[in-house]
N, CA, C and O atoms as CSV, one atom per row, in Angstrom:
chain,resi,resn,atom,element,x,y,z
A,1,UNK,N,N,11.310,-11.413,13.807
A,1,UNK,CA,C,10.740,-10.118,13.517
A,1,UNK,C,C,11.870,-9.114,13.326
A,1,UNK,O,O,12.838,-8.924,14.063
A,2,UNK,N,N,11.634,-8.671,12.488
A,2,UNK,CA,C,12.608,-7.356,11.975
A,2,UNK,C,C,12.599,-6.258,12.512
A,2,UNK,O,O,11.429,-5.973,12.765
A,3,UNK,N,N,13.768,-4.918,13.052
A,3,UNK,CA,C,13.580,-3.910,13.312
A,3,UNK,C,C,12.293,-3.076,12.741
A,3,UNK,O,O,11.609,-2.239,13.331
A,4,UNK,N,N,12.196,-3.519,11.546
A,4,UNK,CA,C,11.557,-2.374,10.554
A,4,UNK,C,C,10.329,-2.652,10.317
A,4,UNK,O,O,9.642,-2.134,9.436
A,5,UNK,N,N,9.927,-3.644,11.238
A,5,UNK,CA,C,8.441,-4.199,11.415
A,5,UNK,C,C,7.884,-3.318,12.807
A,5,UNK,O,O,6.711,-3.539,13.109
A,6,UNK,N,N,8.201,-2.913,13.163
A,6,UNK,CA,C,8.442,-1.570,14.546
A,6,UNK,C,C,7.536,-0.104,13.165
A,6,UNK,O,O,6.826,0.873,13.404
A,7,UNK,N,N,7.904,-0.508,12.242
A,7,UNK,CA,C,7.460,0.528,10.967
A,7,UNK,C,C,6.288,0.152,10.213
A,7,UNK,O,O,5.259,0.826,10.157
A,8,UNK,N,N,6.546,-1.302,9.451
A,8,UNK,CA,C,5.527,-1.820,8.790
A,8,UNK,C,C,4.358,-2.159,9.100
A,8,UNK,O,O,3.557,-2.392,8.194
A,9,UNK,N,N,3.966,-2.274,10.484
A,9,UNK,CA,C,2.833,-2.895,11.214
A,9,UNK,C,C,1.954,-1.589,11.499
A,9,UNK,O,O,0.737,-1.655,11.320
A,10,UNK,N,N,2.380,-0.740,11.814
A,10,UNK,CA,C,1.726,1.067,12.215
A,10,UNK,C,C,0.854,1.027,10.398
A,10,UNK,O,O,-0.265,0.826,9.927
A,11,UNK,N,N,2.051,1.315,9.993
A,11,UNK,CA,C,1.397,1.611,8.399
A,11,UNK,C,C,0.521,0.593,7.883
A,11,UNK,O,O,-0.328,1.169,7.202
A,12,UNK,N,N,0.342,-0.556,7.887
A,12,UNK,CA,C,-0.666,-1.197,7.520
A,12,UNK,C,C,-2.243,-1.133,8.750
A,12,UNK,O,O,-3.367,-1.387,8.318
A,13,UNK,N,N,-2.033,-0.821,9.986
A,13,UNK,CA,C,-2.961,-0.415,10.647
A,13,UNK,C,C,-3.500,0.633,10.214
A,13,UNK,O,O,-4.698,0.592,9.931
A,14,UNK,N,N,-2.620,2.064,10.021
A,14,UNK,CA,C,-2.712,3.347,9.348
A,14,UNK,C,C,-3.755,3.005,8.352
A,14,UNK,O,O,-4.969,3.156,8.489
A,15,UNK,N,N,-3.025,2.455,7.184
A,15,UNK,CA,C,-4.077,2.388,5.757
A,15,UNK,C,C,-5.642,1.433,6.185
A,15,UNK,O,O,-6.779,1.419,5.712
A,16,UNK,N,N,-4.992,0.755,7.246
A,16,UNK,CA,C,-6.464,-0.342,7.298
A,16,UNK,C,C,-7.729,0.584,8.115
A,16,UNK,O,O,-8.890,0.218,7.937
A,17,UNK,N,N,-7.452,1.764,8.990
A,17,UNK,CA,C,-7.968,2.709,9.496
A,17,UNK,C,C,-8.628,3.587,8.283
A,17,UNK,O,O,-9.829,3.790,8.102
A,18,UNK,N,N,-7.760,3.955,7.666
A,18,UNK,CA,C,-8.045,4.981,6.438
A,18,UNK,C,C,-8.720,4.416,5.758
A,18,UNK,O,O,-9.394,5.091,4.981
A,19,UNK,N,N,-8.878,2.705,5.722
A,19,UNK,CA,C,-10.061,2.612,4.437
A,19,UNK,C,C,-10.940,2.133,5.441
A,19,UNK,O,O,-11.622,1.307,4.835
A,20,UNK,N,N,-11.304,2.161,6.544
A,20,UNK,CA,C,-12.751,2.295,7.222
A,20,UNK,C,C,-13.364,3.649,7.473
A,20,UNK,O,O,-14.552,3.970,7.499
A,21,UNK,N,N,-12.227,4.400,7.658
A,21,UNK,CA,C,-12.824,6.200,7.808
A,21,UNK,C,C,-13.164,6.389,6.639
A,21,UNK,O,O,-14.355,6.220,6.379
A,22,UNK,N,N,-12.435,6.709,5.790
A,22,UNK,CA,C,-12.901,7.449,4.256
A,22,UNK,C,C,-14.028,6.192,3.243
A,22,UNK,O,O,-14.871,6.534,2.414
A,23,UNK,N,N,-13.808,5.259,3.506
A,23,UNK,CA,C,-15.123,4.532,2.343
A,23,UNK,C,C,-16.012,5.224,2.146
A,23,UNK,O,O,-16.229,5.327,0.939
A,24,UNK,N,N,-16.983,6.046,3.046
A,24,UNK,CA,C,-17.887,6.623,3.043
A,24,UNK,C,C,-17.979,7.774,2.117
A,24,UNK,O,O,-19.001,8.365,1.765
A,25,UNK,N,N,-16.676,8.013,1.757
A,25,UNK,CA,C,-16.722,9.881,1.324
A,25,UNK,C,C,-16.116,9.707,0.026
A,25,UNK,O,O,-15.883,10.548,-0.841
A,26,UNK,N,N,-15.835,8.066,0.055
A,26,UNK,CA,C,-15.592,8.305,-1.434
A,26,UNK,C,C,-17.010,7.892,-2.341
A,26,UNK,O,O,-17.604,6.986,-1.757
A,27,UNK,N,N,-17.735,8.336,-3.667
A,27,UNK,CA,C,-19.180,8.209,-3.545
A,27,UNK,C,C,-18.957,7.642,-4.984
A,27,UNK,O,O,-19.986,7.559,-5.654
A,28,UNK,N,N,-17.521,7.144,-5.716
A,28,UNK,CA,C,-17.895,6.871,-7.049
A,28,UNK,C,C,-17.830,5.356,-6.587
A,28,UNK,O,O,-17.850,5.262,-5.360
A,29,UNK,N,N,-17.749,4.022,-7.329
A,29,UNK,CA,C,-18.148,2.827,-7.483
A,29,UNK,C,C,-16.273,2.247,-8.004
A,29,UNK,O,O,-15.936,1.086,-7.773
A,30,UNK,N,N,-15.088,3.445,-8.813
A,30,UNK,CA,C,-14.226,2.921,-9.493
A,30,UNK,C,C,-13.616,4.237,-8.681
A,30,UNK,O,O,-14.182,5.230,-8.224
A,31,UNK,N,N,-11.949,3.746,-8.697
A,31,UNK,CA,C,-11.229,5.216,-8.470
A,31,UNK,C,C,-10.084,4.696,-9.087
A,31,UNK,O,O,-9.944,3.519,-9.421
A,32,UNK,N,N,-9.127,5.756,-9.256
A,32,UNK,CA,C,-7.796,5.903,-10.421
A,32,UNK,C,C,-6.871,5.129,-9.281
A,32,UNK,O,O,-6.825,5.329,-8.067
A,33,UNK,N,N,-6.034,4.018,-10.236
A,33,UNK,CA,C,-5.132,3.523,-9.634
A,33,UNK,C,C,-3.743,4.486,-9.994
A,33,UNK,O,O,-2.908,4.857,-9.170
A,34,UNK,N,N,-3.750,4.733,-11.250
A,34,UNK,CA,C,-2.617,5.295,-11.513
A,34,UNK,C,C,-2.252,6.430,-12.333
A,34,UNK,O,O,-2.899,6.195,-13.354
A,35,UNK,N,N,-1.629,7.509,-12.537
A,35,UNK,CA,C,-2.032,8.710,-13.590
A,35,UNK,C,C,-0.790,8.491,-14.683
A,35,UNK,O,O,0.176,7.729,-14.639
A,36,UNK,N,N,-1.073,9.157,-15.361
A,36,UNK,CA,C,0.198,9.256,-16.701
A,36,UNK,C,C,0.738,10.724,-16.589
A,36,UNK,O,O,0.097,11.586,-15.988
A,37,UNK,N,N,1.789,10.942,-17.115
A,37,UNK,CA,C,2.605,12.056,-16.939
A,37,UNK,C,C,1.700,13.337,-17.094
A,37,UNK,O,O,2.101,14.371,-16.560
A,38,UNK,N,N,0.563,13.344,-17.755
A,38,UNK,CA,C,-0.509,14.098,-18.394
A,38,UNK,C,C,-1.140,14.859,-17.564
A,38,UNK,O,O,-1.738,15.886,-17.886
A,39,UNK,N,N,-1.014,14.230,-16.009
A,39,UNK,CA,C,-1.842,14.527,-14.638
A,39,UNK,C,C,-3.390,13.484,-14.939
A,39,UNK,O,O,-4.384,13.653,-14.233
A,40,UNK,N,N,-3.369,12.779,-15.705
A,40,UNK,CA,C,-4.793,11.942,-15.914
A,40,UNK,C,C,-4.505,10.577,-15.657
A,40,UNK,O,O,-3.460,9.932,-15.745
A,41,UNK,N,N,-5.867,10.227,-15.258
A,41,UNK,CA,C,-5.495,8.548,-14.755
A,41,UNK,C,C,-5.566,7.724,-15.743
A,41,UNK,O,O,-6.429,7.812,-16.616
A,42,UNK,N,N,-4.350,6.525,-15.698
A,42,UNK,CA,C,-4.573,5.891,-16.686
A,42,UNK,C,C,-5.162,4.264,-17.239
A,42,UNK,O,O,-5.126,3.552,-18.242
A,43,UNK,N,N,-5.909,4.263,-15.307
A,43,UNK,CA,C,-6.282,2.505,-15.047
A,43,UNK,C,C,-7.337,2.846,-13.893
A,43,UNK,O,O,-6.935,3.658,-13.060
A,44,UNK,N,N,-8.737,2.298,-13.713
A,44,UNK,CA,C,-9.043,2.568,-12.490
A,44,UNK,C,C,-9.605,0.788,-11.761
A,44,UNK,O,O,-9.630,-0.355,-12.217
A,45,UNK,N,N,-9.857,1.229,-10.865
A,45,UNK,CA,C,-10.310,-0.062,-9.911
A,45,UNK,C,C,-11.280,0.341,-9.266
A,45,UNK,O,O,-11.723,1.474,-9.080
A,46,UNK,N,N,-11.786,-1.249,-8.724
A,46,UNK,CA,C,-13.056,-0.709,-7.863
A,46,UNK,C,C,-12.786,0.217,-6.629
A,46,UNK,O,O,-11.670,0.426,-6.151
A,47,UNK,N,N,-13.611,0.584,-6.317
A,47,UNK,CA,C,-13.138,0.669,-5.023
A,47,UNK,C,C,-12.295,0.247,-3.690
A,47,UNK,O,O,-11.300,0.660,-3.094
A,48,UNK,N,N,-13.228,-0.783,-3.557
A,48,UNK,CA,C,-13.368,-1.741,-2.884
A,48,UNK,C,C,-11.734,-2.383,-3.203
A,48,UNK,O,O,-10.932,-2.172,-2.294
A,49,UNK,N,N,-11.264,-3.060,-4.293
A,49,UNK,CA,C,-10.240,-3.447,-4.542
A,49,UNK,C,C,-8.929,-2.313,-4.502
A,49,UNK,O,O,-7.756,-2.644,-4.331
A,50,UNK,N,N,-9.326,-1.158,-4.665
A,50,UNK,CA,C,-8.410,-0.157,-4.887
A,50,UNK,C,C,-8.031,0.433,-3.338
A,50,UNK,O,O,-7.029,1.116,-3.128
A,51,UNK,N,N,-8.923,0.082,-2.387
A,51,UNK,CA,C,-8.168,0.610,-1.129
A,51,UNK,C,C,-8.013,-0.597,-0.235
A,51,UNK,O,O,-7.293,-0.392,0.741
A,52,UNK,N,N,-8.614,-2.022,-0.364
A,52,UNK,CA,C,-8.364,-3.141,0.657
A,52,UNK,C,C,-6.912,-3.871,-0.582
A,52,UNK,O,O,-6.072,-4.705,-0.244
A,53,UNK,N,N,-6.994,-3.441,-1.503
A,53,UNK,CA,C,-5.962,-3.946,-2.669
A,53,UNK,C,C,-4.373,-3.681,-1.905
A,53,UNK,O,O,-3.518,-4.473,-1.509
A,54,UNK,N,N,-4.453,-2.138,-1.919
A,54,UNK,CA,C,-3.123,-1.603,-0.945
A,54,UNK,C,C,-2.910,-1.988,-0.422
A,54,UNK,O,O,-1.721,-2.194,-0.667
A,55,UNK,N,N,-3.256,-2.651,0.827
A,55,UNK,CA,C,-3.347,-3.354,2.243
A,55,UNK,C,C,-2.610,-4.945,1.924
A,55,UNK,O,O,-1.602,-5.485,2.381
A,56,UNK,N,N,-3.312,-5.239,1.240
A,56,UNK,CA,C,-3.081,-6.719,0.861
A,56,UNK,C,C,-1.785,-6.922,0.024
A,56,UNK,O,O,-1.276,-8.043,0.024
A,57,UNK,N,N,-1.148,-5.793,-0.774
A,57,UNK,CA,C,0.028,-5.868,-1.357
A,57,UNK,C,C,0.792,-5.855,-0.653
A,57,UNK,O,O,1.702,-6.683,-0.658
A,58,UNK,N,N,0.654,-4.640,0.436
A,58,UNK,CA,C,1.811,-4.541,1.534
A,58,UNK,C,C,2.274,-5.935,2.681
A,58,UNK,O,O,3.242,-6.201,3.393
A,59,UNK,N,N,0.901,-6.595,2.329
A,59,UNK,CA,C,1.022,-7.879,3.235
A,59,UNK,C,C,1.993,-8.572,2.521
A,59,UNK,O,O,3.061,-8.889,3.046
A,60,UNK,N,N,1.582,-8.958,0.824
A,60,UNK,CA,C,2.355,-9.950,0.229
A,60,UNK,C,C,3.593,-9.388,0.075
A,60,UNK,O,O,4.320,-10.347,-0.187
A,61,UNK,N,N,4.162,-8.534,0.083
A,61,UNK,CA,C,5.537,-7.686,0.144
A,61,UNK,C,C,5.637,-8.351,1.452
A,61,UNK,O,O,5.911,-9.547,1.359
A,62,UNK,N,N,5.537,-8.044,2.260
A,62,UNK,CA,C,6.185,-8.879,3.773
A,62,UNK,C,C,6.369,-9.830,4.110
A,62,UNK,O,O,7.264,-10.201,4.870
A,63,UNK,N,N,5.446,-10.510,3.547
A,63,UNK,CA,C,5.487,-12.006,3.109
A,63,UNK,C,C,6.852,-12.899,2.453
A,63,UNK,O,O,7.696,-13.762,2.693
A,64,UNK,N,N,6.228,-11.770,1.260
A,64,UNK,CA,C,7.846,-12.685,0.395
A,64,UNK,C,C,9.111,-12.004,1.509
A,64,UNK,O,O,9.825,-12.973,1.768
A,65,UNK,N,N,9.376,-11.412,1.864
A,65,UNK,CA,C,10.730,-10.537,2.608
A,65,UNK,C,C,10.554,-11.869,3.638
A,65,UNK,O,O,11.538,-12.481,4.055
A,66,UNK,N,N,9.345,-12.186,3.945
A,66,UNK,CA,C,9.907,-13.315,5.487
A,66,UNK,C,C,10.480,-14.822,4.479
A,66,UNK,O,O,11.461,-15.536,4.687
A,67,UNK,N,N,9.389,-14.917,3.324
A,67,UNK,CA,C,9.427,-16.176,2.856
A,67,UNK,C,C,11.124,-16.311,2.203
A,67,UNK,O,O,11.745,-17.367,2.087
A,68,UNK,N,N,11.499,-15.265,1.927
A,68,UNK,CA,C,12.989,-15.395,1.259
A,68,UNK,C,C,14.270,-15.268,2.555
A,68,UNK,O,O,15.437,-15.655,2.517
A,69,UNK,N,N,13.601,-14.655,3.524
A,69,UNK,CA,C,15.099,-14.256,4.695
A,69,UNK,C,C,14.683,-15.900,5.442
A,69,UNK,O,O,15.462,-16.276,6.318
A,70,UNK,N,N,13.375,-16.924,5.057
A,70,UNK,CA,C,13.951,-18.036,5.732
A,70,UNK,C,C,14.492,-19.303,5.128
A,70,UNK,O,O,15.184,-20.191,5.626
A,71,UNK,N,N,13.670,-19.053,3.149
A,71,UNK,CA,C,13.830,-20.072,2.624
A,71,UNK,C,C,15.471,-20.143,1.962
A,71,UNK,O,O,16.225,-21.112,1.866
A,72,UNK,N,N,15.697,-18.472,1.500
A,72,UNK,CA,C,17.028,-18.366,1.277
A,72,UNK,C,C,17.779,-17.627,1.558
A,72,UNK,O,O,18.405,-16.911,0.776
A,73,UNK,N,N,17.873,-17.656,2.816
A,73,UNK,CA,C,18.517,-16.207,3.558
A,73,UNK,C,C,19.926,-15.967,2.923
A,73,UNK,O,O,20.099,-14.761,2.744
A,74,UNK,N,N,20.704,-16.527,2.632
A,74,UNK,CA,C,22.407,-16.338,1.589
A,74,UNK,C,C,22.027,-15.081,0.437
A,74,UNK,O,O,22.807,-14.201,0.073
A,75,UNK,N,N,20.590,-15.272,-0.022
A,75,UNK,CA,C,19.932,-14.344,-1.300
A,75,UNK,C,C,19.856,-12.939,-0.501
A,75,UNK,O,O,20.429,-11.938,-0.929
A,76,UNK,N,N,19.036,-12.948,0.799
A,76,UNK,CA,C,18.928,-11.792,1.105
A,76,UNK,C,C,19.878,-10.592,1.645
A,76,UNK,O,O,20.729,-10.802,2.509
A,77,UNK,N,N,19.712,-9.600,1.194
A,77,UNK,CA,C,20.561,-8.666,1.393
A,77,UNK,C,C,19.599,-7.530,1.787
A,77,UNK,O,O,18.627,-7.254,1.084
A,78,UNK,N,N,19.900,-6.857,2.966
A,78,UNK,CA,C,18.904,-5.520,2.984
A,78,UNK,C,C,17.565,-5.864,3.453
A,78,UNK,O,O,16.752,-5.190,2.821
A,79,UNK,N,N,17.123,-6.466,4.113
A,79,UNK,CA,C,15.631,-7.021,4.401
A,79,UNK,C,C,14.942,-5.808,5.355
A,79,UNK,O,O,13.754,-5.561,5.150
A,80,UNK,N,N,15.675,-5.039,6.407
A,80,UNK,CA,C,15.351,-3.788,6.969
A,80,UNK,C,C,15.146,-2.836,6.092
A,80,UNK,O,O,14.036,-2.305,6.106
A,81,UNK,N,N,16.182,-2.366,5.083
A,81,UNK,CA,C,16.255,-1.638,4.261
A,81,UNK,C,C,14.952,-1.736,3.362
A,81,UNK,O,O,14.077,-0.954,2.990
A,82,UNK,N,N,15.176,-2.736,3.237
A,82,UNK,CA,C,14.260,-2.659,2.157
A,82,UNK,C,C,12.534,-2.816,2.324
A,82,UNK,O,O,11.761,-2.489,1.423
A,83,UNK,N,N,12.088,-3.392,3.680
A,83,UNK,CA,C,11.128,-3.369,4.159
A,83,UNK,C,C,10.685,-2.024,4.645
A,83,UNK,O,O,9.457,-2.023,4.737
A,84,UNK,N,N,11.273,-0.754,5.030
A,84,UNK,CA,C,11.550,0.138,5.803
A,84,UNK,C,C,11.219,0.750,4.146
A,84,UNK,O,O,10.317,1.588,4.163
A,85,UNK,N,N,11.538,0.593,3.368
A,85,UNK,CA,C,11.644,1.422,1.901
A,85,UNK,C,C,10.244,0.974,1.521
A,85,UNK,O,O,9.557,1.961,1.258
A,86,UNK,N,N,9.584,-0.165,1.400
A,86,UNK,CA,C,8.248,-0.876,0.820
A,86,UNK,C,C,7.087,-0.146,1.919
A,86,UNK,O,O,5.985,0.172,1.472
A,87,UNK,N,N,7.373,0.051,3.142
A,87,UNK,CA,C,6.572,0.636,3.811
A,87,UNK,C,C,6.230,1.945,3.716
A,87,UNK,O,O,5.066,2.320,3.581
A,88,UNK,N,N,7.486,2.906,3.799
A,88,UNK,CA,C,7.004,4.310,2.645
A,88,UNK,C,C,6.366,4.659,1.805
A,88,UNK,O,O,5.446,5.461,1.643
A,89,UNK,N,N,7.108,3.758,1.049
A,89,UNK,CA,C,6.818,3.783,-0.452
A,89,UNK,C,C,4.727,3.439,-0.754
A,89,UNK,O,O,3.841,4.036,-1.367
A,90,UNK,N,N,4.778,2.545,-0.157
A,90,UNK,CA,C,3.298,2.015,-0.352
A,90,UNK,C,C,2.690,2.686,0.781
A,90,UNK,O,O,1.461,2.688,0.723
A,91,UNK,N,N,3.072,3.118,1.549
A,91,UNK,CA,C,1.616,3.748,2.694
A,91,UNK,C,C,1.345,5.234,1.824
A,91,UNK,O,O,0.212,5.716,1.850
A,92,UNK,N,N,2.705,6.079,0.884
A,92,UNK,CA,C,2.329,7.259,0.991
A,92,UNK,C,C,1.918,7.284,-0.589
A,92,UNK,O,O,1.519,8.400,-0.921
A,93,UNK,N,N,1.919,6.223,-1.751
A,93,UNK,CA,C,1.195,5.869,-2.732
A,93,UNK,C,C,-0.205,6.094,-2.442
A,93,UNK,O,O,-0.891,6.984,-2.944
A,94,UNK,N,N,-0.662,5.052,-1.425
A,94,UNK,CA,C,-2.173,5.173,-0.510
A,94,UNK,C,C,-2.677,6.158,-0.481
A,94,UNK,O,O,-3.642,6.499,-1.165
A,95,UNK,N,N,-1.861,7.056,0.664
A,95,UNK,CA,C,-2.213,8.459,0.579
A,95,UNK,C,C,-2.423,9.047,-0.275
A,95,UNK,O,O,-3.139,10.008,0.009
A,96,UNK,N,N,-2.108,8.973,-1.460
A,96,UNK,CA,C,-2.196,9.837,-2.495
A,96,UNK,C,C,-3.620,9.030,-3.226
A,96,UNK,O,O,-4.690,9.630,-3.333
A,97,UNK,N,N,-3.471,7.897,-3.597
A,97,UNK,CA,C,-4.444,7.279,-3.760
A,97,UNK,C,C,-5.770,7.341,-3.339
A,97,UNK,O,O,-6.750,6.977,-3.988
A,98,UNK,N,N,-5.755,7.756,-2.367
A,98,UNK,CA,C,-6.992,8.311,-1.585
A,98,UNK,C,C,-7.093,9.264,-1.193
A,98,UNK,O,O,-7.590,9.271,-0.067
A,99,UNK,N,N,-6.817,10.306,-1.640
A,99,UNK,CA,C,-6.439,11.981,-1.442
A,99,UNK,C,C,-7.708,12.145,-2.884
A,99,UNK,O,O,-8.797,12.718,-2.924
A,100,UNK,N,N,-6.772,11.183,-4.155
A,100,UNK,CA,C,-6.877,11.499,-5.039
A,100,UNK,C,C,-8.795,10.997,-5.160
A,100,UNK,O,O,-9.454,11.741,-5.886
A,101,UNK,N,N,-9.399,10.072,-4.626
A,101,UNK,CA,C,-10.522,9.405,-4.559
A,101,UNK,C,C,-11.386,10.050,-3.851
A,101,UNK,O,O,-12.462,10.538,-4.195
A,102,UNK,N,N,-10.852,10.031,-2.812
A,102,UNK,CA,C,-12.008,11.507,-1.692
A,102,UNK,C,C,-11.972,13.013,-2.500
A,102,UNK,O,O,-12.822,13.740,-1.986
A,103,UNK,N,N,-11.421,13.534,-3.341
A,103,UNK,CA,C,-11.506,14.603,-4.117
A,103,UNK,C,C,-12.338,14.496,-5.196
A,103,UNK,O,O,-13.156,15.341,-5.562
A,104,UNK,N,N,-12.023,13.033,-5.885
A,104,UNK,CA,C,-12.911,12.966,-6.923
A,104,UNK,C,C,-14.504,12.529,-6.938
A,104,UNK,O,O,-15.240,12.397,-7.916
A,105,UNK,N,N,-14.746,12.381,-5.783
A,105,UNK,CA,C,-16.099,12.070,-6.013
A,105,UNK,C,C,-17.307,13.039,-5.494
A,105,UNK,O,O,-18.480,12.736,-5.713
């Protein structure tokens, strides 16, 4: 187990919390995965896939980080770093992601 799993494990509880609180309040069936420079979205998903989707990426991101620091650890470089960076990065995507979904409906 990695320092930076002290990080990654909160945030995937975090988001797995956030999509049992908010499901309810979001009331459309699809929400925007992603916007274009335009401020408009330019892909949407179900719901359902668009907030248990997050969750499940952040898993397979951790995944490969364990599957490579055992199958080829000589490759890895940065596995804190960079786990510590994937956990940011994707919990506060989420957030926005679902900022953006509980507003729109």
């Amino acid at each position: 187990m990695l320092n930076a799993d002290l990080v990654f494990w909160p945030c995937v509880v975090l988001m797995a919390a956030c999509n049992l609180h908010f499901r309810s309040r979001i009331r459309t069936d699809r929400i925007a995965m992603q916007w274009g420079l335009d401020g408009r979205p330019t892909w949407y998903a179900s719901s359902a896939m668009g907030l248990w989707g997050m969750v499940g990426f952040a898993l397979v991101v951790r995944l490969f980080i364990w599957v490579a620091s055992i199958y080829v650890p000589a490759k890895v470089h940065g596995a804190e770093a960079g786990l510590l960076i994937a956990s940011g990065v994707i919990t506060a995507s989420y957030v926005f992601i679902l900022r953006e979904a509980v507003q729109g409906s």
